[in-house]
C-alpha positions as CSV (number, residue, x, y, z in Angstrom):
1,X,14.8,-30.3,-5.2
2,X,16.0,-27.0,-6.1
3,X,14.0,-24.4,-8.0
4,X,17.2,-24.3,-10.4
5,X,16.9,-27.9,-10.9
6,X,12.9,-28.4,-11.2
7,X,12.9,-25.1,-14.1
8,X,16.2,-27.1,-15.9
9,X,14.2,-30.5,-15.7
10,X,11.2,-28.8,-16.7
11,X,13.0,-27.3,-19.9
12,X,15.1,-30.0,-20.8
13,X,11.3,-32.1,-21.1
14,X,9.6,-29.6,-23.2
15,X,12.7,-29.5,-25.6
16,X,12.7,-33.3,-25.6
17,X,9.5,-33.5,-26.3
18,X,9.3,-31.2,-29.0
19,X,12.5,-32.7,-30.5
20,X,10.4,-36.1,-30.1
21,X,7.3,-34.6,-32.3
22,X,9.9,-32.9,-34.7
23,X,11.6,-36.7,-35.0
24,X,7.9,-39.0,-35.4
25,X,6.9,-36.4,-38.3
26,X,10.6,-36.4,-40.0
27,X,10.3,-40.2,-39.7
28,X,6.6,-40.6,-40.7
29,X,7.3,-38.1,-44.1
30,X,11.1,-40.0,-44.9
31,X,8.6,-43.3,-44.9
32,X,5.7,-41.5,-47.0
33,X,8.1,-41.1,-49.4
34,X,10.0,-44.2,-49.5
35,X,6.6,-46.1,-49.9
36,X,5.1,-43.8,-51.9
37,X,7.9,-43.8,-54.7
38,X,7.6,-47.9,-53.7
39,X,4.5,-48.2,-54.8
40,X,4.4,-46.1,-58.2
41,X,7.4,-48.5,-59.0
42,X,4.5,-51.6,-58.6
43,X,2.2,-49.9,-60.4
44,X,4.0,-49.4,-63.4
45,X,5.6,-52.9,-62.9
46,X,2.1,-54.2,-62.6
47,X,1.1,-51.6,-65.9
48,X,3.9,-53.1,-68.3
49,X,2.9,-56.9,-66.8
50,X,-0.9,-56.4,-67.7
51,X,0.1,-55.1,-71.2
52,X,1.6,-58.1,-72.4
53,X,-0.7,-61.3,-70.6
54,X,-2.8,-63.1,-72.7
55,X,-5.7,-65.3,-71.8
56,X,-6.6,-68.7,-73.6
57,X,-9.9,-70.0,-74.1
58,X,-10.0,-71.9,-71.1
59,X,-9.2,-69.1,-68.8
60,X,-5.4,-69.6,-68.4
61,X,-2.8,-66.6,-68.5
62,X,-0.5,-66.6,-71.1
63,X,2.8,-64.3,-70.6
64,X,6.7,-64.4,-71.2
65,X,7.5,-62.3,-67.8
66,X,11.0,-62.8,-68.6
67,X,11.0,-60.4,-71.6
68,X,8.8,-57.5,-69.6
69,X,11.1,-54.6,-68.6
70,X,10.9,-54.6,-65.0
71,X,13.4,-53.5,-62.0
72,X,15.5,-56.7,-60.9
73,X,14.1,-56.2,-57.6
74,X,10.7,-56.6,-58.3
75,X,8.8,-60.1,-57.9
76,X,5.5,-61.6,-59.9
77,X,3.5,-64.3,-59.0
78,X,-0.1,-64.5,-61.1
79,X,-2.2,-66.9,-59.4
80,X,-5.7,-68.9,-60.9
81,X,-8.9,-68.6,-59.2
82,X,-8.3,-72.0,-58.2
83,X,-5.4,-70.9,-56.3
84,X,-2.8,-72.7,-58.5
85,X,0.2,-70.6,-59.7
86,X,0.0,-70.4,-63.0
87,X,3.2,-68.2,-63.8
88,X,5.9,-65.7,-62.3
89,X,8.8,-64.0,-62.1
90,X,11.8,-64.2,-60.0
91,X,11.0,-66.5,-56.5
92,X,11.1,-64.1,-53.5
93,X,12.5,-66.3,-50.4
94,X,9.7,-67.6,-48.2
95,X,7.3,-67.4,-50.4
96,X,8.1,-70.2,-53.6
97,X,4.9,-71.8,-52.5
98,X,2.4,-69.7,-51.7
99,X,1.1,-65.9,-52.5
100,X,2.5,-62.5,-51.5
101,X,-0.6,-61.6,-49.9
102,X,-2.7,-64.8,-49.4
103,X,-6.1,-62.5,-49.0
104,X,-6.1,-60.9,-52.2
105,X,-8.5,-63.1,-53.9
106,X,-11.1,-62.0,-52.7
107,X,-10.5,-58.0,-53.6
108,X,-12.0,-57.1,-56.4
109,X,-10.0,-53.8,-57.0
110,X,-5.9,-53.2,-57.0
111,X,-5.2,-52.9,-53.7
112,X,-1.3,-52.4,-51.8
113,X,-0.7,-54.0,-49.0
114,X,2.6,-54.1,-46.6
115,X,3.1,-58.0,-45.6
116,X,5.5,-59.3,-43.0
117,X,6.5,-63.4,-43.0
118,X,9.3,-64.5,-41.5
119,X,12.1,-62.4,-41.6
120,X,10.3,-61.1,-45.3
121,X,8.4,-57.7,-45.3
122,X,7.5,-56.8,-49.0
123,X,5.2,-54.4,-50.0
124,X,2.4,-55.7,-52.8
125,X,0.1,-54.6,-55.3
126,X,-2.6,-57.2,-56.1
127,X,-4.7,-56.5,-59.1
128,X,-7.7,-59.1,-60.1
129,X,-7.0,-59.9,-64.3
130,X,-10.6,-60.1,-65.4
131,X,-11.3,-62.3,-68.9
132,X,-14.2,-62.6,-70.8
133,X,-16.3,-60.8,-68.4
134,X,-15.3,-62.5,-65.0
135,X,-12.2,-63.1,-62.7
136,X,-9.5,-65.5,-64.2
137,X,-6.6,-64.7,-62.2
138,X,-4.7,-62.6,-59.9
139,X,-1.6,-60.6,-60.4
140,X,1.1,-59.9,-57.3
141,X,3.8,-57.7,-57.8
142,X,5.9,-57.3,-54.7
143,X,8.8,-55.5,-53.8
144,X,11.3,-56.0,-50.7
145,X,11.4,-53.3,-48.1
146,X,14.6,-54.6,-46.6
147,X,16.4,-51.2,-48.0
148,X,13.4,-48.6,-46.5
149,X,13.5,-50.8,-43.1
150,X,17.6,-50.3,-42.8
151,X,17.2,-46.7,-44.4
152,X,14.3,-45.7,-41.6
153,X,16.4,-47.4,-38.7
154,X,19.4,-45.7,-40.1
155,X,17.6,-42.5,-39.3
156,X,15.7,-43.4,-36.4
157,X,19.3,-43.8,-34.6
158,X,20.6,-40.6,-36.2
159,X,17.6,-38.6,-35.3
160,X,17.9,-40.6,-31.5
161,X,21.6,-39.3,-31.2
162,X,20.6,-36.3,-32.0
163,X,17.6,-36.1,-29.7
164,X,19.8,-37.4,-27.2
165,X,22.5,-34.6,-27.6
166,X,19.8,-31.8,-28.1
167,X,18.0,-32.5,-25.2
168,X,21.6,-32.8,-22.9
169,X,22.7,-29.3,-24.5
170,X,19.3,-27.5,-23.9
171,X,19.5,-29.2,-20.0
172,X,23.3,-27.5,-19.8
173,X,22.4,-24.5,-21.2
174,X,19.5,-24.0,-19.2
175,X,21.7,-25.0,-16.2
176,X,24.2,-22.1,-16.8
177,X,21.2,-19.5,-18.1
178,X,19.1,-20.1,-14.9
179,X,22.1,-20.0,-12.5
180,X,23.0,-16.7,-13.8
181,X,19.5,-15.8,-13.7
182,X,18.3,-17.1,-10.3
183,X,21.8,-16.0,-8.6
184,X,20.1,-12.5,-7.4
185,X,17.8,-15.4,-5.2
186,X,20.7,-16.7,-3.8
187,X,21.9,-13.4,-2.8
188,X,18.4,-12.3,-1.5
189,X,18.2,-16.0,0.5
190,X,22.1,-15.0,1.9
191,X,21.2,-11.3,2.5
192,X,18.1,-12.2,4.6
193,X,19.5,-14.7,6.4
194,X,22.2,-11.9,7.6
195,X,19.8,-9.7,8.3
196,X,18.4,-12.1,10.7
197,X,21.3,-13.0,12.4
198,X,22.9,-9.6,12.6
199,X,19.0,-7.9,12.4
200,X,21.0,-5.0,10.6
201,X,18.4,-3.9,8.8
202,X,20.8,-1.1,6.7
203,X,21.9,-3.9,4.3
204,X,20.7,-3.7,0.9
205,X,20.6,-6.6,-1.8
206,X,23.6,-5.5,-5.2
207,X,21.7,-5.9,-8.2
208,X,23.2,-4.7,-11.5
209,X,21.3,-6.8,-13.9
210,X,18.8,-6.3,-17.0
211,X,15.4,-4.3,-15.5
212,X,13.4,-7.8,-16.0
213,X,10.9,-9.5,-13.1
214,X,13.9,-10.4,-10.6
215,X,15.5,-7.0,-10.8
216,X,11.8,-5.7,-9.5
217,X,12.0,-8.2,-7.4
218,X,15.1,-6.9,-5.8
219,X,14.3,-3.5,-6.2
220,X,10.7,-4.4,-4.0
221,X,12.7,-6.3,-1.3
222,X,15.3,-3.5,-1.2
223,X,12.4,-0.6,-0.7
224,X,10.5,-3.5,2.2
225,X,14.0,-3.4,3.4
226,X,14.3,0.4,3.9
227,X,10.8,0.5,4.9
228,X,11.3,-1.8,7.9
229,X,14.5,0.2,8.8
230,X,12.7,3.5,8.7
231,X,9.6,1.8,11.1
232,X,12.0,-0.2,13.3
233,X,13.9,3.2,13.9
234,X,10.6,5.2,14.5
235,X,9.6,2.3,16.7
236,X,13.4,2.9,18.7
237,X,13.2,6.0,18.8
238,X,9.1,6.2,19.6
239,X,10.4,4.0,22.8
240,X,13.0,6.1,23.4
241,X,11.0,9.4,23.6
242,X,7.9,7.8,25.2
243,X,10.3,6.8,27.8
244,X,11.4,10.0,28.4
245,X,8.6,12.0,28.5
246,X,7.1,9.0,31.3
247,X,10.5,10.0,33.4
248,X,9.3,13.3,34.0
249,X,5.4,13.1,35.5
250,X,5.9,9.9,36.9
251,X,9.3,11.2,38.7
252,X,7.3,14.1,40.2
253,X,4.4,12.0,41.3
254,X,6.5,10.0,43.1
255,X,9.2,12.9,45.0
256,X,5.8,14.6,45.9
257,X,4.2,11.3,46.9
258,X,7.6,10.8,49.0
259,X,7.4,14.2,50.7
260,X,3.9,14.1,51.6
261,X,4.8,10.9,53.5
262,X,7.7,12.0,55.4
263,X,5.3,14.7,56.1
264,X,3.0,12.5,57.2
265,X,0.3,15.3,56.4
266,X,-1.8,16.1,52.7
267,X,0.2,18.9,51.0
268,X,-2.3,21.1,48.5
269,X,0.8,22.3,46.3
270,X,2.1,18.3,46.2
271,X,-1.4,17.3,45.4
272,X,-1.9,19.9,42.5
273,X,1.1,19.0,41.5
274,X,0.5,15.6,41.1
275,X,-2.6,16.2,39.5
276,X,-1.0,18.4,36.6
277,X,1.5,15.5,36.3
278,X,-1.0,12.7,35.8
279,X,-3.2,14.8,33.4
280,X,-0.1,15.0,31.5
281,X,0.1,11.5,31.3
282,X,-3.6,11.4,30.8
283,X,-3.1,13.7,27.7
284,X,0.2,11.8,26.5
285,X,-1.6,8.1,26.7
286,X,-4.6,9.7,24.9
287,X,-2.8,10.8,21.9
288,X,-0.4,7.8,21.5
289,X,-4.1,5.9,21.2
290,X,-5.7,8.0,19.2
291,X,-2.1,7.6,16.7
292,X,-2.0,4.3,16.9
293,X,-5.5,3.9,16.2
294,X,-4.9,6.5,13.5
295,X,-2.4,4.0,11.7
296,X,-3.9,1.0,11.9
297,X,-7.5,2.6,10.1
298,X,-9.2,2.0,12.9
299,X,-10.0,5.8,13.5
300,X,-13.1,6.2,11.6
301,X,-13.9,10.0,10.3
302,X,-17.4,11.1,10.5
303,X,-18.2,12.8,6.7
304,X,-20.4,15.6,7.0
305,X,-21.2,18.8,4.9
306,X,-19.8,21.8,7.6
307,X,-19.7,25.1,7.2
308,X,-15.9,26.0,7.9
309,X,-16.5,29.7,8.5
310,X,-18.9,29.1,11.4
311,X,-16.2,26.4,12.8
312,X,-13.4,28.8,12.5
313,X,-15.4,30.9,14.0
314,X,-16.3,28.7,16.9
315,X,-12.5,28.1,17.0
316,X,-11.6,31.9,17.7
317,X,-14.5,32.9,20.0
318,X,-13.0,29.2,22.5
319,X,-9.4,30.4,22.2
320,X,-9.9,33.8,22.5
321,X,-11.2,33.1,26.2
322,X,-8.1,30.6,26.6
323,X,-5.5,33.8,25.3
324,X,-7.2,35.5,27.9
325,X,-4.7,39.3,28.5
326,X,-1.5,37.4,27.4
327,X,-1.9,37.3,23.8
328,X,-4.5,38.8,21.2
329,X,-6.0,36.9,19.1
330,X,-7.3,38.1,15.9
331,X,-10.3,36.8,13.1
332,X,-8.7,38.5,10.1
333,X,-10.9,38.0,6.7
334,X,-13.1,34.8,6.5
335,X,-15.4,33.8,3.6
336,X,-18.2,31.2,3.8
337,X,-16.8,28.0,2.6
338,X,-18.4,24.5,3.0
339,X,-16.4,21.3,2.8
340,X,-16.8,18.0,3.7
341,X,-15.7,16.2,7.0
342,X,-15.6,15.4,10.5
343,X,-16.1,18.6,12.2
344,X,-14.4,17.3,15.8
345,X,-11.7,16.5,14.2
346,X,-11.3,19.6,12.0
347,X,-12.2,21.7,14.9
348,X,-9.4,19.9,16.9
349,X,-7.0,20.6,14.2
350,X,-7.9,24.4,14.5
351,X,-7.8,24.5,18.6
352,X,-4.2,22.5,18.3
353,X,-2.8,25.3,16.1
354,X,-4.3,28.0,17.7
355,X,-3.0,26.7,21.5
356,X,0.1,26.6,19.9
357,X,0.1,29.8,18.6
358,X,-1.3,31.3,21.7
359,X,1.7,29.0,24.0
360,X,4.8,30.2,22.0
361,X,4.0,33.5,21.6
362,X,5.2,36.4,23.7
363,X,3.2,38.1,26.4
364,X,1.7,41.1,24.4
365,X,1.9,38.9,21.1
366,X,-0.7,38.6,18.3
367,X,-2.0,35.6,16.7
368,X,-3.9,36.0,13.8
369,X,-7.0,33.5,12.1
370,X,-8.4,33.7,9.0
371,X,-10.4,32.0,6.4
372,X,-10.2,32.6,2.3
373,X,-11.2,30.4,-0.3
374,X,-9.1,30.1,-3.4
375,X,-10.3,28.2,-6.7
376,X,-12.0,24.8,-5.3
377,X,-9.8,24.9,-2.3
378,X,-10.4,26.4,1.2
379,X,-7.4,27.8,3.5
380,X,-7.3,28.5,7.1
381,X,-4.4,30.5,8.0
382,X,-3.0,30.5,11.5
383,X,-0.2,33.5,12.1
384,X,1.3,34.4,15.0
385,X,4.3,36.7,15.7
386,X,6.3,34.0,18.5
387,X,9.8,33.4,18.2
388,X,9.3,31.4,15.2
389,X,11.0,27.9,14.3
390,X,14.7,27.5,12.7
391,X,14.7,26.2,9.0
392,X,17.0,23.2,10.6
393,X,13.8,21.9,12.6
394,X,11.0,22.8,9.7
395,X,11.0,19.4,7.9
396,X,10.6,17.4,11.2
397,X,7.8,19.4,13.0
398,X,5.2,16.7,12.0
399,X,7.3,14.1,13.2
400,X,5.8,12.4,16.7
401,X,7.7,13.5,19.8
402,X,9.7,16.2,17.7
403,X,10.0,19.7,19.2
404,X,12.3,22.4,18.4
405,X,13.3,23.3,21.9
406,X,15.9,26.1,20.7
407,X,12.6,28.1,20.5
408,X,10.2,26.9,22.9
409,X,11.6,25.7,25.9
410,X,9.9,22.8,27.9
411,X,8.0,22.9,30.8
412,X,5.0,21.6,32.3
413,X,2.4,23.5,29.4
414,X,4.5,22.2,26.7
415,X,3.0,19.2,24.5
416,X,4.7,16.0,23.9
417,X,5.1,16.5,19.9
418,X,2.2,14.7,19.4
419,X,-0.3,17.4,18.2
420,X,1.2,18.6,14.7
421,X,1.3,14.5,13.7
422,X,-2.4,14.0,14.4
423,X,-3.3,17.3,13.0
424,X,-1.0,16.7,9.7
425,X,-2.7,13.0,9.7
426,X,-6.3,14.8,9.7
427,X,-6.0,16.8,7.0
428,X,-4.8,14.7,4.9
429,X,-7.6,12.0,5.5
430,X,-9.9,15.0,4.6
431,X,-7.3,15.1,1.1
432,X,-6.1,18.3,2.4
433,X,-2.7,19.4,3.0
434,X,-0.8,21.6,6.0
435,X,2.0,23.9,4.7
436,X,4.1,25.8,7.2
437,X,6.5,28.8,6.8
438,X,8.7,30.5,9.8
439,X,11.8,32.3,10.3
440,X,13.2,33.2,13.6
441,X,12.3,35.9,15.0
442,X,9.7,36.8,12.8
443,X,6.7,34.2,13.9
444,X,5.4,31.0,12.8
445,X,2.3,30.7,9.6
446,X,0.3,27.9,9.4
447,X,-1.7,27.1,6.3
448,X,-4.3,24.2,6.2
449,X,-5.6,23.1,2.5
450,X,-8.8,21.4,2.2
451,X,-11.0,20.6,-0.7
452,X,-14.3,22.9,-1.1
453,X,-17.4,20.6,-0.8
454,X,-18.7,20.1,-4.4
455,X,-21.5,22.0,-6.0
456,X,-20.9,25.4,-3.5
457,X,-19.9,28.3,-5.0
């Protein structure tokens, strides 16, 4: 059963039965009336009776019924203690022989009762005559409810047609309303199903409804939709590039494996060759873990106070040894800062940037560190005066496996394009932020954000 059909069926039983409760009360009040304006007919009847009966000495009513002004649909019977019928008025069908309501001598009050016998139903009003201080009779005045049954089943079937259409318009209208309303399911259902067939995962689901639950609905699946495209393309392309950079190291492992065999003799430049090449691979393997355990939070961080001048520090003493006489690296001004974090990691940040620096730079070059802190926010600036990057490469730099080879040509010191994405992934676990700024020609600044550690001045 469709959901279209289950929400219709589900409607068009709440209307019913509302329209049900609506129809037993309009019935039940219609009948309080009837009876109501019924009975005060009976008991001024049984009034204008009671006003003109007499009682003899020997306990015997005495009336002329036929000169009491009473409706012409109205019937009396007054009956003796002795059960005898001592006078009345009219003779109701079924009931020439015996009482209206054969229980009511032994009430001692008026009381109305409804009666059926036969095809008869009457409603009565018995009322105990009392004479010289005790019961002497018993006067019935009944009326026929013939007119209230046909009235009440005339509008028991009106009110049932009505039900009946009510509840059948309310099921088509909330046919049509939920068709329009549940079509952007059908088109999610068809679009998916496309998707899956085609796996074109560039297809998006029209919507141009109200902005109600289903159009966030769409606009959700829509945004999973681009999500999935923009992972299944970074997966592509993460393939493609981890691929390629395999080609390379294991292509010279194996022509220097091949020589050294024809040569049939060890070969030192072959061998350190192939060692360069499979620490490359060493490298490249370690950082495709280290992302991947990055994204999936299983990377833990290792949150301890650390004073970031004495890192930085650390960081220029290590890669000033590395520059060695091709590039000079400078400690510009640094202020004693303490933050929170992982110092391994940080301190890796630091030594990626640095080697960068030190890599892309010119012989002769400069590259220059420093440490200031600003407000409640420390910065690590890492300048150098290299080629610099072109503005059409900027926005991708922290992008895995990306590399702006216009300025830094490859070879067997170059990274992989791993180093900026786990750096830029870093920082901004420590809620920190890396900014860059280069223009060609004119060298490459580096600036990494991170938040002081509370309560250090």
């Amino acid at each position: 059963m469709s959901l279209r059909l289950r929400l219709t069926l589900l409607y068009s039983t709440l209307t019913g039965g509302m329209l049900l409760v609506f129809a037993a009360a309009a019935i039940l009040v219609f009948n309080a009336l009837l009876i109501n304006q019924i009975d005060a007919t009976l008991e001024n009847s049984a009034n204008l009776i009671i006003s003109g009966i007499r009682v003899d000495s020997l306990g015997k009513v005495d009336a002329d019924l036929s000169t009491v002004d009473i409706g012409s649909d109205v019937y009396v019977q007054v009956w003796g203690v002795g059960k005898e019928l001592q006078t009345g008025l009219r003779t109701l069908e079924g009931f020439a022989d015996k009482p209206f309501d054969g229980s009511a001598s032994l009430l001692d009050r008026p009381a109305f009762r409804e009666i059926q016998s036969g095809s008869q139903h009457i409603r009565v009003v018995s009322v105990p005559l009392i004479g010289n201080g005790h019961r002497v009779a018993t006067l019935q005045v009944a009326v026929s409810l013939s007119d209230v049954d046909t009235a009440r089943s005339g509008l028991t079937n009106i009110i049932a047609v009505i039900w009946i259409v009510a509840t059948l318009f309310s099921g088509n209208a909330a046919w049509l309303t939920l068709g329009q309303t549940l079509k952007p399911l059908k088109v999610i259902t068809e679009t998916a199903e496309q998707i899956n067939q085609a796996d074109d995962l560039s297809r998006r689901i029209p919507y141009d409804g109200p902005d109600d639950e289903i159009g966030s609905l769409v606009g959700s699946f829509n945004q999973t939709l681009e999500r999935l495209e923009v992972l299944f393309t970074s997966q592509q392309r993460l393939l493609a590039d981890v691929s390629h950079e395999l080609r390379t190291p294991l292509t010279v492992i194996k022509g220097n494996a091949d020589l050294m065999r024809r040569m049939k003799q060890l070969d030192e430049e072959s061998l350190t060759s192939i060692d360069q090449e499979a620490g490359r691979l060493t490298r490249l393997v370690g950082g495709l873990l280290l992302l991947a355990q990055a994204e999936s939070g299983k990377l833990a961080l290792v949150e301890k106070p650390i004073e970031l001048d004495l890192l930085v520090t650390e960081v220029f003493q290590e890669m000033s040894v590395l520059a060695g006489n091709k590039v000079h690296v400078h400690l510009n001004e640094i202020d004693q800062v303490y933050v929170n974090g992982d110092r391994d990691r940080l301190k890796q940040v630091f030594i990626n940037l640095v080697a960068n620096a030190i890599q892309y730079t010119p012989q002769g070059g400069d590259v220059f560190l420093s440490l200031e802190r600003i407000r409640e926010q420390a910065r690590v600036i890492c300048r150098d005066t290299g080629p610099g990057i072109p503005s059409e490469d900027l926005p991708h730099i922290f992008e895995r496996f990306y590399r702006a080879e216009k300025s830094r040509t490859r070879g067997r010191t170059t990274g992989f394009g791993l180093g900026l994405s786990i750096a830029n992934w870093i920082v901004e676990r420590h809620g920190g932020r890396i900014e860059v700024e280069s223009k060609e020609g004119h060298g490459t600044t580096f600036a990494i954000w991170l938040p002081v550690k509370s309560g250090t001045l």
